[in-house]
N, C-alpha and C positions, 0 to 999 in steps of 0.2 A: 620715744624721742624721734624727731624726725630724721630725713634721710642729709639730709643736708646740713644739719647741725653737727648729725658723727660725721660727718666728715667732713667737717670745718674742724671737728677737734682732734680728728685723724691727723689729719695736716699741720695740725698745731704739736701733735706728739713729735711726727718727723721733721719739722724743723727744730725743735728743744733735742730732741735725740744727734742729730747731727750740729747744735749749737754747742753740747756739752761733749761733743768730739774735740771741738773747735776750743776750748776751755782747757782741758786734757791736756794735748799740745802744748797748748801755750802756756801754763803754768810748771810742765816737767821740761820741755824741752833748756829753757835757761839755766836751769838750777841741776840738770842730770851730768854734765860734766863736772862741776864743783861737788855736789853729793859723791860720785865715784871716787872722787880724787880723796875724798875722809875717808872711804874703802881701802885705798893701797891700791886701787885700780892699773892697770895697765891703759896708755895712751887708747890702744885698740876695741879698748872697753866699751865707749864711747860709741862705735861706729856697730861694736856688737848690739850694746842697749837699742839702738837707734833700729837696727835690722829686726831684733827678735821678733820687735812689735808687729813689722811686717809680716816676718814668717809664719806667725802663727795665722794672719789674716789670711794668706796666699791660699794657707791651707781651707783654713774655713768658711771665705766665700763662697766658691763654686758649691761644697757639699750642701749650706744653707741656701742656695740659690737654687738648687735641684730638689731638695725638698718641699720649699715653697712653688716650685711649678708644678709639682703631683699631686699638692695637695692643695695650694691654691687657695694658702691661709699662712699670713706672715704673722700676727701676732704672736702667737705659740714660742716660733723661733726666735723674735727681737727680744722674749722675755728671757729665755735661755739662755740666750749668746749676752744677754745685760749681765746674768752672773755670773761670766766671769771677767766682764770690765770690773766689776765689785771686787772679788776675790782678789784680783791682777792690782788695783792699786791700796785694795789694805799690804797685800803681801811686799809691794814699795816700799809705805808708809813703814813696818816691819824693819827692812833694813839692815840685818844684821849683817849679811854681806854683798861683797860684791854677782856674786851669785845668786842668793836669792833676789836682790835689783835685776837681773838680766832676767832670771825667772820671772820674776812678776810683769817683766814685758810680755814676756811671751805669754803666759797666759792673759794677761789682758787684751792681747792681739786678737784672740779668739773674738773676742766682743764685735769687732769689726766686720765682721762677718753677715752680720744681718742687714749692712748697710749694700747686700744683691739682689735681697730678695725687698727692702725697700726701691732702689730704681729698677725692678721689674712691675712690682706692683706699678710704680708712676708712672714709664711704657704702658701700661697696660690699660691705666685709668685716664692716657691723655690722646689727643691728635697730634699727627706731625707737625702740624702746623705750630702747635704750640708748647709743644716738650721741650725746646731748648731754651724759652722764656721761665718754664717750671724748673728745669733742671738748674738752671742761674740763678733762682730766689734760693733752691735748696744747698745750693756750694755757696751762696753768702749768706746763709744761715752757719754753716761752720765757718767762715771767713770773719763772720761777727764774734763768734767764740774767742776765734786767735787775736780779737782786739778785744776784747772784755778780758781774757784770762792774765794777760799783765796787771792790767787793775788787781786782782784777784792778790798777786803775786805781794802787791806793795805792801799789804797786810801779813799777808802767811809768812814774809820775813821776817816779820815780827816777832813771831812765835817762840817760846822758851820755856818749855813745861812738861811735865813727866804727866802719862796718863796709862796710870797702872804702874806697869815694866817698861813701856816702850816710853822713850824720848820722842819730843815732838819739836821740831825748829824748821830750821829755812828752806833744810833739803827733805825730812818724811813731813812737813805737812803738807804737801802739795798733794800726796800720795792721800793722807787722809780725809782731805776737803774732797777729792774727786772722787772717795768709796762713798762719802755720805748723797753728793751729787746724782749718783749711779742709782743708790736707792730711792731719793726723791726720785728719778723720773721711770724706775720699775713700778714705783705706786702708781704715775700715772700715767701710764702703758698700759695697767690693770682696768684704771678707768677710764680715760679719756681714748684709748684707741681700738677699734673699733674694723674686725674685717669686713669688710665692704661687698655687697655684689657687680661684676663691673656695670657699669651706667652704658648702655647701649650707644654707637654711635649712632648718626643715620642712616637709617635703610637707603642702599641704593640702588636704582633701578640699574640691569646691566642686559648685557647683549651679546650672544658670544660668536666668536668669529673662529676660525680656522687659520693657525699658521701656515697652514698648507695653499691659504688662498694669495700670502705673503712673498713676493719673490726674495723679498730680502726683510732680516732680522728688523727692527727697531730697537734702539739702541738708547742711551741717558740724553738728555735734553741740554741744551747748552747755555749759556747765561738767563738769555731771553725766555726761557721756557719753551724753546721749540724743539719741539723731536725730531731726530732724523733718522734714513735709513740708512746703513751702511753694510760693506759685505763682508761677509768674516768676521764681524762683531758678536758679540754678548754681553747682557748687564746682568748681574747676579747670577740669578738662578734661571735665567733666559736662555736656551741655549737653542742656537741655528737649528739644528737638527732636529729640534724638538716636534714630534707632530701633534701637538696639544694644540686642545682650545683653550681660547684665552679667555679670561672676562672682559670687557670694557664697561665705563662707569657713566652713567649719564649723569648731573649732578643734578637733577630733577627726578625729585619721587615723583612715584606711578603705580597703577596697577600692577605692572608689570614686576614691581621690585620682587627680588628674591632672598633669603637668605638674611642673618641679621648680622650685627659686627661680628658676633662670634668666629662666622666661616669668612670673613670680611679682616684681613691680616696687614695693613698699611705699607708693608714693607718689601714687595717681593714675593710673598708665601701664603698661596690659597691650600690648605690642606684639606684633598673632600677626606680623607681617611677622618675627619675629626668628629664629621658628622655621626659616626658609629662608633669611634674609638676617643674614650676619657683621656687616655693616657698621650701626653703633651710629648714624649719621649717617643712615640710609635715611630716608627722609620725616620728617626730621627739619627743623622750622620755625623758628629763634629766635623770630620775631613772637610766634605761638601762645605758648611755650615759654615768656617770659618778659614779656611783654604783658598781665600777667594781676594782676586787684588784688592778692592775695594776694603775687605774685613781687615787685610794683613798693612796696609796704609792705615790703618787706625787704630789697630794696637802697637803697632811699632809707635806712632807717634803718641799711644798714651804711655808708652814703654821709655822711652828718649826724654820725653819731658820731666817727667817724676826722676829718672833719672837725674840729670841735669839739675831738676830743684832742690831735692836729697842732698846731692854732693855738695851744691852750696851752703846750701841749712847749714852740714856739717862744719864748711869750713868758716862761716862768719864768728861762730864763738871765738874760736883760737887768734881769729884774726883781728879781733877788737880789742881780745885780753893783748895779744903781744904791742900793738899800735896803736891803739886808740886806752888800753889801761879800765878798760869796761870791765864793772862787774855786775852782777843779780835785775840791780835797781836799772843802769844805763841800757843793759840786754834787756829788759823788759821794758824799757819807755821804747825801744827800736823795733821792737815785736808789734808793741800798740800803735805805731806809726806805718807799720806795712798791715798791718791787717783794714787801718784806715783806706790804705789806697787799692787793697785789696777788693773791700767792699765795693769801692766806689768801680771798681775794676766790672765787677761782676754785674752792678746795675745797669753800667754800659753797653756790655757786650745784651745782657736784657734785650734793651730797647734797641743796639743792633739785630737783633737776630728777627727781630721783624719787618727789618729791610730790608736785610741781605741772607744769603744763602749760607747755611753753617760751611762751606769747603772757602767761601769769602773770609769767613772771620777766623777759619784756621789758619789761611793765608796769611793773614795779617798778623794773627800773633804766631807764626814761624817768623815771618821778620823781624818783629818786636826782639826775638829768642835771637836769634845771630847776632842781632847786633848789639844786644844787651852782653854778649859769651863773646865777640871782637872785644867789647871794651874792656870786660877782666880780664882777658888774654894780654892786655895791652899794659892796663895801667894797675892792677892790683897782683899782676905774676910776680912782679917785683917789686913793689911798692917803694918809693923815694918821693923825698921835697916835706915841705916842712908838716907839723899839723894840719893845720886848715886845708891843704892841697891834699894832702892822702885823706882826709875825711871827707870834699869833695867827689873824689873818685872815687871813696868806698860808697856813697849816698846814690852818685848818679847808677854804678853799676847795678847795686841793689832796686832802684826804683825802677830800671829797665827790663830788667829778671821779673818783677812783680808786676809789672807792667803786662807783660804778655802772659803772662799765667792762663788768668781769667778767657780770655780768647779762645786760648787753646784746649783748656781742661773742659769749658761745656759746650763748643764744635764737637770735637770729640767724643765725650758721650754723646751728645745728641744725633752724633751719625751713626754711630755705632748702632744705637736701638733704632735705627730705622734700616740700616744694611742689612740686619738680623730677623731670626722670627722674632714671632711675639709670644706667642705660646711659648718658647722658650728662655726667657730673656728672663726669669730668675738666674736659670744657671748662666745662660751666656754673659747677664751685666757678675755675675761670681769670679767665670773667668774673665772679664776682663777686666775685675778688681787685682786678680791674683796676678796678671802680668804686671799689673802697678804695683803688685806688691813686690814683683820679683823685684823691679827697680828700684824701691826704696830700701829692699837689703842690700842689693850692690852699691848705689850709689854713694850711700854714709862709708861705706866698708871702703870703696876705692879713694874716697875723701879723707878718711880718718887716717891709712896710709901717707898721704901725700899732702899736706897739709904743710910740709917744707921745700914742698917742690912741684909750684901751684904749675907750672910753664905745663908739665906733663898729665898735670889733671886737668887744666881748660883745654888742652890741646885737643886730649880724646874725645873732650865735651864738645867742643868745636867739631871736631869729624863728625860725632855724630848728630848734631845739627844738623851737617852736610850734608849727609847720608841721607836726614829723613827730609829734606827740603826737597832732594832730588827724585827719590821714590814721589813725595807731594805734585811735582809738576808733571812729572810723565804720567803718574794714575789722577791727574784732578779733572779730567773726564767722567770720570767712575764716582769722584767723591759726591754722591749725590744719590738721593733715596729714587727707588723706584718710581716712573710716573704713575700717579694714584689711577691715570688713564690705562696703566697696563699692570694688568696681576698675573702670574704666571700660575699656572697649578702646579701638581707636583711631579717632579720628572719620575714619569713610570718606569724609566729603563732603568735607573737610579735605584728604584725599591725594589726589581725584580734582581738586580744586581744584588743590592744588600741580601732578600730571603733567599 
């Protein structure tokens, strides 16, 4: 088979793998408050169900993300971490109590996990240029899920049948359409996906200069693309002091070119140690690595947002049951209607991010996010006036939260895997699944609390909008990938410090 065909069907695996996340979701998330509630559940339940799934992910991103860097083979791991999304929704489906439902979050959270060493491989296999276009089809391939799995839902509440011992209806068969969905796409994980060797980028001819011949650093580039020099500055792993040679890139092959993408790292990080040493971990620092303004501006904001989205997810059930009288069928036609604009969300920002710069489009959707978090602050803390006008202001604030989503969730990663290495970027996209994961156990958990007293859950949401808008303006300097004109090598005093 050719090279191009596996990996046409490669990529057709990873978008079905993250389409049937997006299915997942949306056919447990409506019907998991009502299922609990036939348990004798606790209110709190709810916001535990909602976290476990995370927890277990937190866990098991980074560990699957650091495997797939040493060994630089994700198949293996996607098939593994598949069962226990299997195990995790039969044991749903099961149901006997409210415990084993919280359990089988948690163990299906496990499965989530292999979605690190999936956008490392993509970092790995793409150019800068066009990884935040790839990373956009890949988040509206689960964006499509969460508008297909309502559809899904209108049927399975149909359901009303014994199969064996277990009972099957509105609330476990969600659980058991997504164990058999699990197994259809481990069959074709088996065949259709395919580890890959990476695809070479192009050789570049390059030239090396002396920092030392430098009076002053060079620094990140400004709207226009122009570099400047400034004093006392640094970009990443750039440091004043540094008495390194630099590479410089001509973008014209030659004779002269050196070295292939391997030693060739898009983001900051020439490692000669790679040339000799296999191991992607060799003086490799987290502190350094992700201690850095730039990294900590964009887990915080992938930190705030999931946050933020979390704690609303949580609170729209309760707040449609108590005011709008929504049940299974209505929360599911409202699921398909934001997953629609979700899509549309994500095609957009697409075809934005080949305009504009990903620190532009996170801009835009931190504004979207304020003022989407002003409006429920405003009009849904306390909700008054008649139907039509609180369905209004439940529509608009919703559409303005799902609005900015898209924006911000693939800026985000797409800076991320260019602020970072590349060689490492199984583990590094792990951990910064697991901060997202941190966020979406707190977020349901501080919702599920306060769900009668919205003034002090948007408030805090609101601050921390604040927070991260203001860190954005004073680092949005930084938010921006190293000039492909400047690669640093690796700081020697740095490794002599670490041995």
């Amino acid at each position: 088979m050719e090279q191009l065909t596996k990996r046409r069907l490669t990529n057709i695996t990873i978008g079905l793998l993250f389409l049937f996340s997006g299915i997942e979701y949306a056919v447990i998330l409506p019907t998991i408050w009502a299922y609990l509630q036939t348990l004798d559940a606790e209110p709190y339940f709810l916001g535990l169900g909602l976290s476990a799934f995370s927890f277990s992910g937190l866990i098991a991103s980074p560990i699957f993300g650091r495997v797939s860097d040493k060994t630089q083979r994700t198949k293996p791991i996607i098939l593994f971490a598949n069962l226990f999304e299997i195990a995790g929704n039969f044991m749903y489906f099961m149901g006997y109590s409210k415990w084993l439902l919280l359990g089988s979050r948690l163990v299906a959270g496990i499965g989530t996990g292999a979605g690190a060493c999936i956008f490392g491989y993509l970092t790995r296999s793409t150019t800068t240029e066009e990884r935040a276009t790839v990373f956009a089809v890949v988040m509206a391939a689960r964006q499509a899920g969460l508008l297909i799995g309502p559809g899904f839902n209108l049927f399975l509440r149909l359901c009303n049948f014994n199969l064996g011992p277990f009972k099957v209806n509105k609330y476990t068969s969600p659980g058991l359409f997504m164990c058999l969905m699990w197994i259809i796409l481990q069959v074709i994980i088996i065949f259709m996906y395919y580890d890959l060797p990476l695809v070479p980028k192009r050789k570049s001819q390059r030239r090396l200069i002396s920092t030392e011949e430098e009076e002053e650093p060079l620094v990140h580039d400004d709207d226009d693309g122009n570099y400047a020099a400034a004093e006392n500055n640094q970009y990443g792993s750039i440091n004043e002091d540094e008495k390194l040679r630099v590479p410089l890139i001509n973008e014209m092959d030659g004779e002269n070119s050196i070295v292939d993408d391997r030693q060739y790292i898009p983001n900051g990080h020439i490692d000669e140690e790679s040339k000799t040493n296999d191991n992607p971990f060799h003086n490799f620092s987290a502190t350094k690595e992700y201690l850095r303004e730039e990294v900590v501006v964009v887990l915080t904001a992938q930190f705030i947002t999931l946050f933020n989205q979390t704690a609303l997810e949580t609170m729209v059930t309760p707040i449609t049951q108590k005011y709008f009288h929504f049940g299974e069928l209505e929360n599911s036609l409202m699921y398909c209607m934001c997953g629609v604009e979700v899509i549309v969300g994500f095609f957009l920002v697409r075809w934005l991010s080949t305009k504009f710069t990903d620190r532009v489009i996170l801009a835009v959707g931190l504004v979207i996010c304020n003022i989407s978090c002003i409006w429920c602050l405003i009009f849904l803390a306390n909700p008054k006036g008649s139907f039509a006008i609180l369905l209004s202001e439940f529509v608009v604030g919703v559409f303005l939260q799902i609005l900015g989503l898209p924006f911000v969730a693939v800026s985000q990663v797409s800076l991320f895997s260019k602020v970072t290495a590349e060689k490492t970027q199984g583990f590094s996209q792990g951990f910064r699944r697991s901060i997202g994961g941190l966020a979406t156990i707190l977020g349901p958990m501080w919702a599920g609390g306060l769900t009668n007293n919205l003034y002090i859950m948007l408030g805090v949401m609101m601050g921390l909008l604040t927070l991260l808008t203001i860190m954005m303006i004073l680092s949005y300097s930084y938010l921006v990938e190293p000039p492909p004109t400047l690669i640093s090598t690796v700081n020697r005093r740095n490794i002599d410090d670490d041995c």
